[in-house]
N, C-alpha and C positions, 0 to 999 in steps of 0.2 A: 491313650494313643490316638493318633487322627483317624485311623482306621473305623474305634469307636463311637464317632461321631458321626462319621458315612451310614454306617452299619444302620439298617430301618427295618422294620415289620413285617409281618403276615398278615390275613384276615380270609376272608370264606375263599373257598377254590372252584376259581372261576376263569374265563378264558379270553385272549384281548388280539386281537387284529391287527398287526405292526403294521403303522405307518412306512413302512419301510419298503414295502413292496409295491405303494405307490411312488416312490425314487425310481426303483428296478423297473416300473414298467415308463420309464422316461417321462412322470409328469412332472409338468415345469409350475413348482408352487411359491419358488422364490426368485425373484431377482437374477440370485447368484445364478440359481438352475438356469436361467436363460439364457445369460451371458455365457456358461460353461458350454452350452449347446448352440453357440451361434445365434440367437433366436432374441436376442437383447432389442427393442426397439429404441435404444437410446445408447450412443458411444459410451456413456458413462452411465454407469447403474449402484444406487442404494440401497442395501437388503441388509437383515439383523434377525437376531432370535434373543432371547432370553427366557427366563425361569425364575420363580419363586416359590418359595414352599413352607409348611411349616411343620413339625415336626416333634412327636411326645416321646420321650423313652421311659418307657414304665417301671424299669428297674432303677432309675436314679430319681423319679418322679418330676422330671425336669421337661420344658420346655424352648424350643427355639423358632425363630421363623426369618428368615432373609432373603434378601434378593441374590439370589444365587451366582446368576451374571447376569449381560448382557453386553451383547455384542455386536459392535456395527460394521456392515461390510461396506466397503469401495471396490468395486472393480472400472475397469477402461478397456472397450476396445481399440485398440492402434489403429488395426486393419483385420483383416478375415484373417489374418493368419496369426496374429500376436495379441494378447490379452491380458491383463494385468489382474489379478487376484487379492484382496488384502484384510486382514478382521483383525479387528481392535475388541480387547478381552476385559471388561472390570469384573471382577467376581469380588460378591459380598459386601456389593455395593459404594466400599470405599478403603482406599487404604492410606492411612494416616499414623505416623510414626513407625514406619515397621508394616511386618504382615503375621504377626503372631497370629490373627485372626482368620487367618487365613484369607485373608484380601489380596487381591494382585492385581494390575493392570499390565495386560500382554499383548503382545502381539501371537495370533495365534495361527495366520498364514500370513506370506505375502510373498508372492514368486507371481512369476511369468510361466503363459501358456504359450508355446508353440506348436500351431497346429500343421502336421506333417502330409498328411493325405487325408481321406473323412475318417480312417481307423485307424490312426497312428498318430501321437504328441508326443511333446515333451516339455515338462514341466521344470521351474531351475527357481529356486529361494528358499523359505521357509514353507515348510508343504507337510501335510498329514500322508504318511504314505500307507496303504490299503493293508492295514494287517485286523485281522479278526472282522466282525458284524460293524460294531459301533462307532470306530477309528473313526472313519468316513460319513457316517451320518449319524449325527451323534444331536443334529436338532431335537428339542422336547417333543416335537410333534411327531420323529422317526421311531423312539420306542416307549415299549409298556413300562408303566409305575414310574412314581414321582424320581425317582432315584435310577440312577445308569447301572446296568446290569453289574453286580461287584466284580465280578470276573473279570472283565472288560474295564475294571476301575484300578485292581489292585496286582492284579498278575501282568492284566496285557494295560499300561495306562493309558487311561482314556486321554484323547485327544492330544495321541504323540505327534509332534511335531520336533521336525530339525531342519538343517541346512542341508543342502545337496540339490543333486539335480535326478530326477528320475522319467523312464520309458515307460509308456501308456499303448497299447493295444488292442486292438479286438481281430477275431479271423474274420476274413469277408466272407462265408459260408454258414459260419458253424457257430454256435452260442457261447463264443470263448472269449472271454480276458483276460488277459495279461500286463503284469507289471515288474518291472525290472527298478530299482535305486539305491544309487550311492550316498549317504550321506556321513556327517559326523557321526565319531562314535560315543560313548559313555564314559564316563568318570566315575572310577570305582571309589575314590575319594570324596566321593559324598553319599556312595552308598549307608543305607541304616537299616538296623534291625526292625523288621515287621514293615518296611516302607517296598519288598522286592526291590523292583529294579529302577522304579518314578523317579528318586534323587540323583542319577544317575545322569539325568537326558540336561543338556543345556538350554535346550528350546531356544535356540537364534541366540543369547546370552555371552557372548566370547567366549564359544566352544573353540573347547583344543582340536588341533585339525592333525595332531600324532598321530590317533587312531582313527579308523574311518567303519563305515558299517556296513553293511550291504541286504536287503530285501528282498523278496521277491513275493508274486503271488499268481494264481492260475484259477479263473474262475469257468464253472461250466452250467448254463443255465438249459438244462432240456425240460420242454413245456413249463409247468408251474412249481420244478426244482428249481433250487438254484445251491450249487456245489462250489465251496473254495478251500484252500490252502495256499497258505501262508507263511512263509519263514524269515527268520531275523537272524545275522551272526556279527559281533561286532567286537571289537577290542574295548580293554577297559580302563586300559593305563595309557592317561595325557601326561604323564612325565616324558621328559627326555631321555634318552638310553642312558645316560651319567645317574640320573636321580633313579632310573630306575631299577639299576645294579643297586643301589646304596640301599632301597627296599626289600631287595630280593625280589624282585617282579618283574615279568617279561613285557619287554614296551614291542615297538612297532606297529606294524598297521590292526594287525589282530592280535596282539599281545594278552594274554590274561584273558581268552577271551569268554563271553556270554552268548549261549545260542537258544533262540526261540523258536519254536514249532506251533503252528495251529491248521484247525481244522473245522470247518461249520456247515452246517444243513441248513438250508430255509423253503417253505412249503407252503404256499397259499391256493385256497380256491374256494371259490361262491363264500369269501366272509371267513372262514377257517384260515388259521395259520397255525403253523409250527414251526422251532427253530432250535437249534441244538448246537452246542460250541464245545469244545475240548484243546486247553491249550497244556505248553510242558515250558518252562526255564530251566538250561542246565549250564551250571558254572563252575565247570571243574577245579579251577583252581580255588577258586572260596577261602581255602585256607592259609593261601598267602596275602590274598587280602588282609584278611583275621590280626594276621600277626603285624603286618606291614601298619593297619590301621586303626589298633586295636578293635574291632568290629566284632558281632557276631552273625555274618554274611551265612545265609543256607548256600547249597552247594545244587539243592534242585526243587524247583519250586510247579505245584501243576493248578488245574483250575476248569470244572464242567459245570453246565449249565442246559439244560432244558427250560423248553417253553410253551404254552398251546395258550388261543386267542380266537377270539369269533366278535364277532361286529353284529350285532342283531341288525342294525340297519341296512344294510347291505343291500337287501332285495328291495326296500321302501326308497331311499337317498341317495344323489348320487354324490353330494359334498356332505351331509353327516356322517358320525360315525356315536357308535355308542358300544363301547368296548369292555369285556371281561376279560381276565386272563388270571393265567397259574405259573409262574417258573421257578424252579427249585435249581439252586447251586450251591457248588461243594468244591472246596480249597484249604491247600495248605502252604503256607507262604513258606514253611521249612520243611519241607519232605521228605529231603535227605540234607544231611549237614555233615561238614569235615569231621574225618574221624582225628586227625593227627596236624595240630592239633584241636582237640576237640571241640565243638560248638556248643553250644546250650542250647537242647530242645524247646520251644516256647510252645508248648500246647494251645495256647489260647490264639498262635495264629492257624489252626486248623478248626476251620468252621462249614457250618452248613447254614441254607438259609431257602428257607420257602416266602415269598410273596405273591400277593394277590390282590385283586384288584380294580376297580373299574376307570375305565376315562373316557369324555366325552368330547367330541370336536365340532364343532358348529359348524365351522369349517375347516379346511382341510391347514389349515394355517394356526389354529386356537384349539388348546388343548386346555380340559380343565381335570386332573386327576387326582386321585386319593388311592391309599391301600395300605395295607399293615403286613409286619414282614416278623416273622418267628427266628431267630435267632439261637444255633447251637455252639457250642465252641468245646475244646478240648478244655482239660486241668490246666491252673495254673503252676508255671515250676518256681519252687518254692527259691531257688536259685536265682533267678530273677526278681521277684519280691526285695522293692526298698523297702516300705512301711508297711508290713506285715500288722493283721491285727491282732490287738485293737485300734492300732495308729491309724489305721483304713478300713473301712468296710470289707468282708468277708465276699471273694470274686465269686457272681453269679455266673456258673454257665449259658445261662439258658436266659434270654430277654425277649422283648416285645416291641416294637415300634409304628406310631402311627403316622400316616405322613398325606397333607394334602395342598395340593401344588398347581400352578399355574404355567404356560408355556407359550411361546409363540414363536412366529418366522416370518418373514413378506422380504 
């Protein structure tokens, strides 16, 4: 499954410093940051990031190593009040006949900023809207270990983008943000089994505009906290009300629909951090899905994560960084599944995973990491099993991965 291929390692438990709270505390380390904040010394600005890694799994005794992405931005100032946005996506460095390989080239923003007062915008194209930790800062040099926190990869996917136009906020007093958006909704017609909810999103792709979605999020940062939540509700069926009687499925704007919840902690000070995430999928109808496509769609899906991180440099550098860290997550891509008619439990998408780690920054821009990630999963159901052994290797719960990778951003 592609899942398996994401999935990486453990190694000693140790603690890492998220890049992340250097964004929060409004440092401008890229390009894009500057232009986002006014502060762009040139109408038109270039900034990009990318990733490479390489990668052993010890229970296939296999290895892989690729350029993961990379990705170039364009933005334009107009005027003080309007901004253009744009990132161009190759991942896996090429994609030639197809993307069986998981190659793509995307577009992975491109909208328009308007700026409303100094605490008030609004945003309108293809846009990542602020749900979980990572969504929004999702550069190599923002988080720990070579690999994006699973959570944040397989329940809430990473770097979701769509169409729509969304509301941007802060209070003029108080440590609050705010965000409000409209965008396209999901196609339950290309949902798959153990993939959640990822093949769903069109990502700018001639999304059907039947169903629509809706966001929100409320952030509260007092001293060196920073508190959010987050929610998603969207319809799932881009049929027409005709095709979609003839399925037995409820169309319109939230028809069939999928709603998401989250919730997250983050805590830095003198070099320490900690961070903590807990999200929920709940999709009641699943099992008209099921039937309508033959699928085996879970019906509720959840996903936590903790994490703690320290920067030894801290007190010595004020641009290195020399990072350990530990986070432990735990998920189950089918939690709960239609009773009537019935789903198939997949054990093996219920896993746990400990990683650990160090990474180093020269600069605040150059990240070089490594770390190994332990791996648990539930039983496989024997129901599910094509080639059953000896056709296949006998499914190990429990694997091991080692992963060292490279990152940047300007």
């Amino acid at each position: 499954m592609r899942k398996a291929i994401l999935l990486s390692g453990f190694i000693c438990a140790i603690s890492v410093c998220s890049a992340q709270f250097r964004t929060n505390a409004q440092q401008l380390i890229t390009n894009e940051d500057s232009l986002n904040a006014g502060a762009a010394k040139n109408k038109t600005v270039v900034s990009g990031y990318g990733s490479a890694f390489y990668q052993r799994d010890f229970d296939q005794k296999f290895s892989t190593v690729t350029l993961e992405r990379a990705v170039l931005f364009v933005g334009h100032q107009f005027s003080s009040k309007i901004s253009f946005f744009s990132e161009l996506e190759i991942e896996n460095a090429k994609v030639e006949g197809g993307a069986e390989n998981g190659a793509e080239i995307a577009m992975e923003q491109a909208y328009l900023k308007f700026s409303l007062t100094p605490h008030q915008y609004i945003v309108a194209g293809l846009f990542v809207p602020r749900i979980g930790i990572l969504n929004e800062n999702h550069l190599p040099v923002n988080f720990n270990g070579v690999e994006r926190p699973l959570v944040e990869t397989f329940i809430i996917p990473a770097t979701w983008r769509e169409l729509g136009v969304g509301f941007y906020g802060s209070a003029n007093r108080l440590p609050i943000n705010y965000t409000v958006a409209l965008l396209n909704g999901l196609n339950s017609a290309n949902f798959e089994h153990g993939d959640g909810i990822r093949s769903g999103r069109a990502e700018g792709n001639l999304a059907n505009a039947n169903n629509i979605a809706v966001t929100a999020s409320l952030q509260y940062s007092p001293g060196e906290f920073k508190f959010q939540v987050s929610g998603y509700m969207s319809g799932t069926v881009a049929l027409s009300p005709r095709g979609a009687d003839s399925l037995g499925l409820n169309s319109g704007a939230f028809g069939t629909p999928v709603y998401l919840g989250e919730a997250d902690v983050q805590y830095n000070h003198n070099g320490f951090s900690a961070k903590a995430l807990g999200t929920y999928i709940s999709y009641p109808e699943a099992d008209k899905i099921n039937v309508a496509y033959a699928k085996n769609i879970a019906s509720g899906m959840y996903g936590a994560y903790a994490e703690i991180a320290y920067n030894w440099l801290y007190a010595k550098s004020k641009s290195q960084q020399f990072i350990t860290f530990v986070r432990g997550e735990a998920f189950d891509m089918n939690a709960s599944t239609p009773a009537a008619p019935k789903a198939i439990y997949d054990g093996t998408e219920k896993q746990t995973h400990i990683i650990a780690g160090i990474g180093y920054l020269p600069l605040p821009n150059v990240v070089i990491k490594t770390d190994v990630r332990l791996m648990h999963t539930g039983p496989q159901n024997p129901d599910l099993v094509i080639n059953p052994p000896p056709n296949a290797l006998p499914y190990r719960q429990s694997n091991q991965f080692f992963n060292i990778g490279i990152g940047y951003s300007f």
